[in-house]
C-alpha positions as CSV (number, residue, x, y, z in Angstrom):
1,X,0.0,0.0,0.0
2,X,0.8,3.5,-1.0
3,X,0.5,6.1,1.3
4,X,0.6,10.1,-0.6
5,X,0.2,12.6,1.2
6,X,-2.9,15.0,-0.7
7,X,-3.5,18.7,0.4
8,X,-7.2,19.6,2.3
9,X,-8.4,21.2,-0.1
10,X,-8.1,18.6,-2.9
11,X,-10.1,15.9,-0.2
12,X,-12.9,18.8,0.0
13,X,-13.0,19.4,-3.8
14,X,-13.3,15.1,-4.1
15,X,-15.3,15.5,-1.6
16,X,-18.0,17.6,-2.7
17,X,-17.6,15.9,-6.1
18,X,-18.8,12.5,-4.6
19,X,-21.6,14.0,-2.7
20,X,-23.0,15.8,-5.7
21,X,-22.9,12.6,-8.0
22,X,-23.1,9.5,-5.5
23,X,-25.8,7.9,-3.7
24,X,-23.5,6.7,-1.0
25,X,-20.4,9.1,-1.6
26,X,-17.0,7.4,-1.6
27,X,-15.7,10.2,1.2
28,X,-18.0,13.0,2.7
29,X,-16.8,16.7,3.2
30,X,-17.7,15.8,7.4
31,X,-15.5,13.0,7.4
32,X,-12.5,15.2,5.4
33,X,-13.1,18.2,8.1
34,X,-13.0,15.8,11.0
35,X,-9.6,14.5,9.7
36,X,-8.7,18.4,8.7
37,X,-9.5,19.1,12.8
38,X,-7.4,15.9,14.0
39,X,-10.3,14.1,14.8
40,X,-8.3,10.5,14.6
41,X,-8.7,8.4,18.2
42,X,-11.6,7.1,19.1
43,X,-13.3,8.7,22.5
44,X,-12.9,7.2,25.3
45,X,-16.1,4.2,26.5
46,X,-18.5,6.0,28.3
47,X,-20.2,5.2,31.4
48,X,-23.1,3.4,31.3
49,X,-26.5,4.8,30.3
50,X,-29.4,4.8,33.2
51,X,-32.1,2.1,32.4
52,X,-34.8,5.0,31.1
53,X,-32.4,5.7,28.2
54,X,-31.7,2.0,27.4
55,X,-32.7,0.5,24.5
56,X,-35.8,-1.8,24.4
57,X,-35.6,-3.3,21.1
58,X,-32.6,-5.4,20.3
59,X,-31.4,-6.2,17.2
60,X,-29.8,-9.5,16.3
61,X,-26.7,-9.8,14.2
62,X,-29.0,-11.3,10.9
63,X,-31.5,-8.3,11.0
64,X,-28.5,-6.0,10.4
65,X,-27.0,-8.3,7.8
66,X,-30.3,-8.1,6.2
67,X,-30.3,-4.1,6.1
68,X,-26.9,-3.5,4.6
69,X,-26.3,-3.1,0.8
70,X,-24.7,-6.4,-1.0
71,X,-20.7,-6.3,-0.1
72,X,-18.3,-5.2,-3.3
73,X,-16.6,-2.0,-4.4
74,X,-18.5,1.0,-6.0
75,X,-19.7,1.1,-9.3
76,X,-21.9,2.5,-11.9
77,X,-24.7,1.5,-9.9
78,X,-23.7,3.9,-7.0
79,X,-24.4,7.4,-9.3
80,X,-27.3,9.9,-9.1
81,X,-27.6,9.3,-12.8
82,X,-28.1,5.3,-13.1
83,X,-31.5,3.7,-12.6
C-alpha cells in the first residue's frame, strides 16, 4: 500500500464531487473536516446509560446483515444518474 500525502483542499473538492454525483459518496466533506481538525482516536467508553435511556428493542446480528447493501466495491450503480 501506498500512502501520498494529498493537500485539504483537494479531499474537499473530491469531496463535494462525490456528494454531488453518489448515492452513497466514496468520502464526505464531514468526514474530510473531521480529519482536517485531528479528529483521529476514538473517544474514550462511556459510562453506562441509566435504564430510562436503554434501548428496548434489540437487534440481532441477521437483522442488520439483512439491512446493509450487498458487499463489493462501488460502481456505476452507485451514481445519481443510473436507474
Amino acid at each position: 500500500m501506498v500512502v501520498v500525502p494529498w493537500p485539504v483542499w483537494a479531499q474537499f473538492a473530491l469531496a463535494q464531487l462525490t456528494e454531488w454525483t453518489m448515492k452513497v459518496p466514496l468520502v464526505a466533506k464531514a468526514q474530510v473536516r473531521m480529519l482536517a481538525e485531528g479528529v483521529t482516536d476514538a473517544a474514550p467508553p462511556a459510562a453506562s446509560v441509566p435504564d430510562d435511556l436503554r434501548p428496548r428493542r434489540k437487534f440481532t446480528a441477521e437483522q442488520i446483515r439483512e439491512s446493509l447493501p450487498e458487499a463489493g466495491g462501488f460502481g456505476w450503480k452507485d451514481l445519481r444518474v443510473s436507474r
